[in-house]
C-alpha positions in Angstrom: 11.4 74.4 8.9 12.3 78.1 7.7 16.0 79.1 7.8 17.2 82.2 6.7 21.2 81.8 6.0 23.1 78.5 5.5 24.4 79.0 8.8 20.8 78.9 10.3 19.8 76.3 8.4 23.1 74.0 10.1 22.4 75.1 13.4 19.2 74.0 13.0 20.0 71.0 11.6 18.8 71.6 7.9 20.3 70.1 4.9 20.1 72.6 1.9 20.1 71.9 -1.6 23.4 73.9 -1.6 24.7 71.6 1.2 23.8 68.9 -1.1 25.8 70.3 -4.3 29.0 70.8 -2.4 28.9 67.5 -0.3 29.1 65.7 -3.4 31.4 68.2 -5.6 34.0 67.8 -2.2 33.0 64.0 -1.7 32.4 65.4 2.0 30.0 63.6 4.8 26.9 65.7 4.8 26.5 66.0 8.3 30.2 66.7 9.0 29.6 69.7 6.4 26.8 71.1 7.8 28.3 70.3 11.0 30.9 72.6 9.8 28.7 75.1 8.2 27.4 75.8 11.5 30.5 76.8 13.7 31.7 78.7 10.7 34.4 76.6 9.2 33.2 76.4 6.4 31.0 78.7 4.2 29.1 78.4 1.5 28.1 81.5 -0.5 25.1 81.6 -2.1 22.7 84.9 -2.7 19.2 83.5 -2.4 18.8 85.9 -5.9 22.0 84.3 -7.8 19.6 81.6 -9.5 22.1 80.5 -11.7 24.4 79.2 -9.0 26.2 75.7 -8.5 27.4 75.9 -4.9 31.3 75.6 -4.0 32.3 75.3 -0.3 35.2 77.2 0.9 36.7 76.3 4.2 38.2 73.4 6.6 38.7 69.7 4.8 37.8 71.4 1.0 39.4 72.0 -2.0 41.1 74.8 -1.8 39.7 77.9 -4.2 40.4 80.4 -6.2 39.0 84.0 -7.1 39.1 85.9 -10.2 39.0 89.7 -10.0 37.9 91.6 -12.8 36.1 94.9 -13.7 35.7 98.1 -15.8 37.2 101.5 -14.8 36.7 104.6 -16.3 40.7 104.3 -17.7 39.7 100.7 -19.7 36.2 100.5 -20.3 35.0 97.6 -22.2 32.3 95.5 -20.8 32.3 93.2 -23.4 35.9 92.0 -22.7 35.3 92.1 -19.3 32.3 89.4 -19.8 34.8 87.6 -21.6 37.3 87.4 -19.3 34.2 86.0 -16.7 33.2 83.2 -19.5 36.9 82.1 -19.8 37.4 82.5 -15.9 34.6 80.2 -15.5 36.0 77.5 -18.2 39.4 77.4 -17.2 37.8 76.5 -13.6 38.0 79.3 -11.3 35.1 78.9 -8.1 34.8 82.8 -7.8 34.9 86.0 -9.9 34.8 89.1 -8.3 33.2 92.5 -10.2 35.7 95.4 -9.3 34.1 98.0 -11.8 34.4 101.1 -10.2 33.0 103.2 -13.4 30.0 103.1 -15.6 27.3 100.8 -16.0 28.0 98.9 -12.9 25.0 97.9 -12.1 24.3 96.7 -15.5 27.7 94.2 -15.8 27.1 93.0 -12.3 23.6 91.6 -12.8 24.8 90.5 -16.3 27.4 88.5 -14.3 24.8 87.1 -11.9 22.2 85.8 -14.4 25.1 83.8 -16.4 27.6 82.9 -14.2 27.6 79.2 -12.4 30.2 80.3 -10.2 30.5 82.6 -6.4 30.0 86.6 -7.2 31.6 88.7 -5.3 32.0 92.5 -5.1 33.6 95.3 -2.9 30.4 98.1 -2.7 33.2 101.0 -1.5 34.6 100.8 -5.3 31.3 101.0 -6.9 30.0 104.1 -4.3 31.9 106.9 -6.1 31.0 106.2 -9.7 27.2 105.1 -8.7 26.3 107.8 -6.1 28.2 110.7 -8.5 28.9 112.7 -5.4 32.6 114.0 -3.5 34.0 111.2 -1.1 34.0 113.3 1.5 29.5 114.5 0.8 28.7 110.1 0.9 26.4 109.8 3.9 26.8 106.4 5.7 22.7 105.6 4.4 24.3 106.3 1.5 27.0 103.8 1.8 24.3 101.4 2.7 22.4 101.8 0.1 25.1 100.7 -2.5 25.5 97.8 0.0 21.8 96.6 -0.2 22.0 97.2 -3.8 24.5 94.6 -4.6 23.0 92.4 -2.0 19.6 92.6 -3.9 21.2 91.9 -7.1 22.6 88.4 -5.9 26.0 89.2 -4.7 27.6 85.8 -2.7 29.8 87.8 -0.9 31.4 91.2 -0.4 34.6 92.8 0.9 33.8 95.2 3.3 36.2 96.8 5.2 34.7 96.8 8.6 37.8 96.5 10.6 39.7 100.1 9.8 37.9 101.7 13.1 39.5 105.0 14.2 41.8 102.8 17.0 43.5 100.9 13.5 43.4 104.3 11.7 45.5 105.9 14.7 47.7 102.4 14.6 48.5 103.2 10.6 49.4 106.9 11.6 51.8 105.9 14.8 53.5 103.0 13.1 55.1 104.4 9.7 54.7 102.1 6.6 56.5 102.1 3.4 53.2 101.8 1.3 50.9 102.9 3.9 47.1 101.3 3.1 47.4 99.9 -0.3 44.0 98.6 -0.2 41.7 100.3 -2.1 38.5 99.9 -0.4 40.3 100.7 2.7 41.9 103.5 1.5 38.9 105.4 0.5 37.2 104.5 4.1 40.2 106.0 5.7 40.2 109.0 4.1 36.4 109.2 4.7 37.2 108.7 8.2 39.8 111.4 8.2 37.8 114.2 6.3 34.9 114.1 7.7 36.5 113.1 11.7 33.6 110.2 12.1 33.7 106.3 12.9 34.0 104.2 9.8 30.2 103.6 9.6 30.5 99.9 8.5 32.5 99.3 11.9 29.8 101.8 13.9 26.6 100.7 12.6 27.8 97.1 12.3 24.6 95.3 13.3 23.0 97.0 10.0 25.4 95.3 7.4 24.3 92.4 9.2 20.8 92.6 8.7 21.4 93.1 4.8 23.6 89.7 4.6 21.0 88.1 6.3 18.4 89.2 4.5 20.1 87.7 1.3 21.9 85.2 3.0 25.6 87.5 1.4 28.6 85.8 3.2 30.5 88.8 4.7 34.1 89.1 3.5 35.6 91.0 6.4 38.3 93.0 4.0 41.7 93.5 5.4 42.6 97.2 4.6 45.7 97.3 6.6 47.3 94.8 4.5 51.1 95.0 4.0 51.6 96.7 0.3 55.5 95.4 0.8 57.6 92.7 2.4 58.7 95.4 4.6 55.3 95.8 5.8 53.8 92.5 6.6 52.8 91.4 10.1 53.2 94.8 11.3 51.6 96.4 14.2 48.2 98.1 12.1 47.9 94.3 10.4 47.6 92.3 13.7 45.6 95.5 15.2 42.8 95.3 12.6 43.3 91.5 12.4 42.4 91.4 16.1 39.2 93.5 15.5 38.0 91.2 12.3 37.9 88.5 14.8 35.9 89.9 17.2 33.7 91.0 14.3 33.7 87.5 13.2 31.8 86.4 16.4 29.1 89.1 15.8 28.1 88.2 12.5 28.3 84.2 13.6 25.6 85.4 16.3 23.5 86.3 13.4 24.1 83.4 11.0 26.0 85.7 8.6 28.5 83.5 7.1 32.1 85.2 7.5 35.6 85.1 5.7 38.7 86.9 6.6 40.8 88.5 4.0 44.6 88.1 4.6 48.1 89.4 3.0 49.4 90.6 0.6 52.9 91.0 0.6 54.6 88.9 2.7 58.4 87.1 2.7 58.1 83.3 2.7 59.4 82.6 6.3 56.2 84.7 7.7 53.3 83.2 5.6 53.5 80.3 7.9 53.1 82.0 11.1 50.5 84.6 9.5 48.1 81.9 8.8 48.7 80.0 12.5 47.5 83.5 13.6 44.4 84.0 11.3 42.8 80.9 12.1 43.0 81.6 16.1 42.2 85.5 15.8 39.3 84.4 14.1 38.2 81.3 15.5 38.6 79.0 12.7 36.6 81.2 10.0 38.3 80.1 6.3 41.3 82.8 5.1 41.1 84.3 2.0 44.2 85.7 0.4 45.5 88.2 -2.3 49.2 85.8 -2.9 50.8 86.7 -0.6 53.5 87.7 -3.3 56.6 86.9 -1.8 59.1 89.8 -2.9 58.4 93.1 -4.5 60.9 93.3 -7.5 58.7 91.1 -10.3 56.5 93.3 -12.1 55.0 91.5 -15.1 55.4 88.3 -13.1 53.6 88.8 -9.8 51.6 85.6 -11.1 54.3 83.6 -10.2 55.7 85.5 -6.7 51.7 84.8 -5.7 51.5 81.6 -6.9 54.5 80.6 -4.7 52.9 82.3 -1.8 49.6 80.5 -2.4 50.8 77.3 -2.3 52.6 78.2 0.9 49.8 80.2 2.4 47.2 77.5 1.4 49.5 74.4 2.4 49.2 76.2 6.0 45.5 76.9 6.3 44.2 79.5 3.7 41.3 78.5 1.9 41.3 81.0 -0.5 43.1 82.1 -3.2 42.6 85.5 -5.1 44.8 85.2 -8.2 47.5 87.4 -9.2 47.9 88.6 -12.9 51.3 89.8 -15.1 49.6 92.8 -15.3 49.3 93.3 -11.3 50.8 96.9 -10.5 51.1 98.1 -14.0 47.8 98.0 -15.9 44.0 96.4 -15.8 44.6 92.5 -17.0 43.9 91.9 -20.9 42.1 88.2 -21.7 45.2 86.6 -21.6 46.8 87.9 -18.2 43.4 87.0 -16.8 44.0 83.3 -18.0 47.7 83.3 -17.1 46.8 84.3 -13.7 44.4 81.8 -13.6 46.5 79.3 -14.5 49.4 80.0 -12.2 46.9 80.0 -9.3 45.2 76.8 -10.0 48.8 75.4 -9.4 49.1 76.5 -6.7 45.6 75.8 -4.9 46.8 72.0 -6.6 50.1 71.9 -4.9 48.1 72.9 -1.1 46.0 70.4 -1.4 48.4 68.0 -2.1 50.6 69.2 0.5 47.0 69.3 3.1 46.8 65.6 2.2 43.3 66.5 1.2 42.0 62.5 0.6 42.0 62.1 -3.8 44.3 65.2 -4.8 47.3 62.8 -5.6 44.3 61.1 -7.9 45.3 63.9 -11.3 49.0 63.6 -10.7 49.5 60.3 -10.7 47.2 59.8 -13.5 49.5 62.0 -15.4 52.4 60.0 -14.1 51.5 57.1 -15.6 51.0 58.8 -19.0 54.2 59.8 -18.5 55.5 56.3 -17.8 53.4 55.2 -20.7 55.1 57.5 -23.5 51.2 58.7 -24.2 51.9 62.0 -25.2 47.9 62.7 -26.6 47.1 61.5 -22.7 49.5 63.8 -21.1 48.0 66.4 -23.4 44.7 65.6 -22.2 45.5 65.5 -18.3 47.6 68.9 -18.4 45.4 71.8 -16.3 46.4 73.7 -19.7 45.6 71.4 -22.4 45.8 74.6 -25.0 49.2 75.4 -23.9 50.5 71.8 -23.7 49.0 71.0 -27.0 50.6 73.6 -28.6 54.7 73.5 -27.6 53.9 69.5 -28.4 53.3 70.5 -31.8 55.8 73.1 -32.1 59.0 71.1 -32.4 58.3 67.9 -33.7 60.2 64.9 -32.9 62.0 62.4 -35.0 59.8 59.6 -33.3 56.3 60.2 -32.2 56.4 58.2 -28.5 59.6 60.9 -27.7 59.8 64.4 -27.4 62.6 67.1 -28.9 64.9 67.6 -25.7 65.5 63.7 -25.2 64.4 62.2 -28.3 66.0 58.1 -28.6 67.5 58.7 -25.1 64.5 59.0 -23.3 64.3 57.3 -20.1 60.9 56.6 -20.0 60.6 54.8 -23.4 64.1 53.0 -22.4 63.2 51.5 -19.4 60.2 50.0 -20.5 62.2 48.6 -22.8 64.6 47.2 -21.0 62.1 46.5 -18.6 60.2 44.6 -20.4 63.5 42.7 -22.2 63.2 44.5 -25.1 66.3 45.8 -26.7 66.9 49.6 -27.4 68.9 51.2 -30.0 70.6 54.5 -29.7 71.6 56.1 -32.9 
């Protein structure tokens, strides 16, 4: 039986290879994925070009993932740093990497990217328009914008942000209700100003039906990109948010008509006591479809740490129903990410993806931290070492102070309660010098 998307294939009952990958990778029923697969709560991208693939599952009863942006602009242009930041992104774990190069040889990176990556490709075409099509934003033709479109789709993209959802009603939203950061998203930016110079439809919105016919040609799971959202605390769940969030579902329903595989793109910037009630909303708005989020970073005021005011949101955010988790660097807001922000933000969001699926009681995820709890209760620092999700970085502050005694550490050396107890535990006595 011929299928043309995952989604086809589950309707009609098919069990893919990819099925098969992330059935066993999420120790998941295979009918109860594909099950899944089919009413769109759960997606699994995967270009029928990206041959180098090993399928992840993002969605409802799954791990929860994470996303690592990266990408040339004409300001930092090193390809060869950027690939390394990929490889490293791809040892240290991460399920996605997303090609935001905006300048260059684009095309080049991204296939580059493709052939040797394992992991989900994703890309936002309205970035790569400009640099690729050499023409004024206002002169881009919406065949043009297509064409980029079909271009990345063709060179085994797994999913793209497209911002579909800034129609002229949203646009007018965003001009009636003031913001403090107006549309900080990129992508949407530049399809607003289109909009607004040239007095048209956003053609992604208008001619809708055609970006479906190119993600189900290549079977390209449709990220439907949130342009309006909030750039601020002050600015989350505002009137032009919910608006366009309103429209991404009923977009959502569309594409599921056409077995294009859909996720939703959330905040942002948000203040802890909404994320909550933002993702309660997402999931009915768009009928269950998994919620992928950028944070949300929960105040404004930590440049060089936003790694950490996202990864706090994350955990929230994903404890609560988001899926997916776009990681936040140091460098957010001040630069492009060196090779080592990249790995701190990471990091910080593998916590906090951790942490949600603990907290989602997601059956095994206790499994690591009780391992490591044990070590702990064991004194076995070489263990501990081995279980941390930073071995490098555990490895070397161990080795940095060194300890009078081997089984105990610097801060509580012959006092430590965990070599003590199982001591005394075990009717030993202990001596405290």
């Amino acid at each position: 039986m011929n299928y043309t998307t995952q989604m086809d294939a589950a309707k009609k009952g098919i069990i893919t290879n990819e099925m098969k990958v992330v059935a066993q990778k999420e120790s998941m029923d295979i009918e109860t994925l594909r099950t899944l697969v089919a009413e769109g709560k759960i997606v699994i991208p995967a270009n029928k070009n990206h041959k180098s693939l090993a399928a992840e599952g993002v969605g409802q009863g799954m791990r929860t993932k994470i996303n690592v942006n990266l990408g040339v602009s004409k300001d930092s242009y090193d390809l060869d740093i950027e690939l390394q930041k990929a490889m490293d992104a791809v040892a240290l774990k991460a399920e996605a990497i997303m090609d935001l190069s905006n300048f260059g040889k684009t095309r080049e990176f991204r296939r580059k990217l493709v052939d040797v990556c394992p992991v989900m490709i994703g890309t936002v075409p309205m970035y790569d328009a400009i640099g690729h099509l050499g023409k004024p934003l206002k002169d881009i033709t919406a065949d043009e914008f297509f064409q980029v479109v079909e271009t990345h789709a063709k060179d085994g993209v797994d999913f793209m942000t497209i911002h579909c959802g800034i129609n002229q009603a949203t646009a007018q939203k965003v001009k009636n209700n003031k913001r403090l950061t107006n549309i900080v998203s990129r992508g949407g930016s530049l399809l607003f100003a289109w909009m607004e110079l040239n007095k048209k439809e956003n053609p992604f919105y208008e001619q809708y039906d055609r970006l479906l016919d190119i993600c189900e040609k290549y079977d390209v799971t449709l990220s439907l990109g949130d342009a309006c959202r909030p750039g601020c605390i002050q600015d989350s769940t505002d009137a032009s948010q919910i608006e366009e969030l309103i429209v991404l579902g009923e977009l959502t329903k569309r594409a599921w008509a056409r077995n294009v595989q859909v996720m939703i793109e959330g905040p942002g910037h948000m203040a802890i006591n909404e994320i909550a009630g933002n993702m309660m909303l997402q999931k009915r708005l768009c009928h269950g479809a998994p919620f992928y989020v950028l944070g949300p970073l929960v105040t404004d005021i930590a440049p060089g740490y936003d790694h950490i005011t996202s990864a706090i949101g994350g955990a929230i955010a994903a404890a609560n129903g988001a899926d997916f988790l776009c990681y936040v660097t140091p460098a957010e807001h001040l630069r492009l990410p060196t090779v080592e922000d990249v790995q701190e933000g990471i990091i910080a969001a593998r916590i906090a993806a951790h942490a949600a699926d603990i907290a989602k009681g997601l059956p095994g995820a206790r499994n690591w931290d009780n391992a490591m709890s044990q070590a702990r209760a064991d004194v076995d620092f070489p263990k501990m070492i081995e279980l941390a999700i930073d071995p490098v970085k555990a490895k070397e502050y161990r080795a940095s102070s060194t300890p009078e005694s081997e089984d105990t550490c610097t801060m509580c050396g012959e006092m430590c309660p965990m070599k003590n107890m199982k001591k005394i535990l075990n009717g030993e006595e202990i001596s405290l010098k």
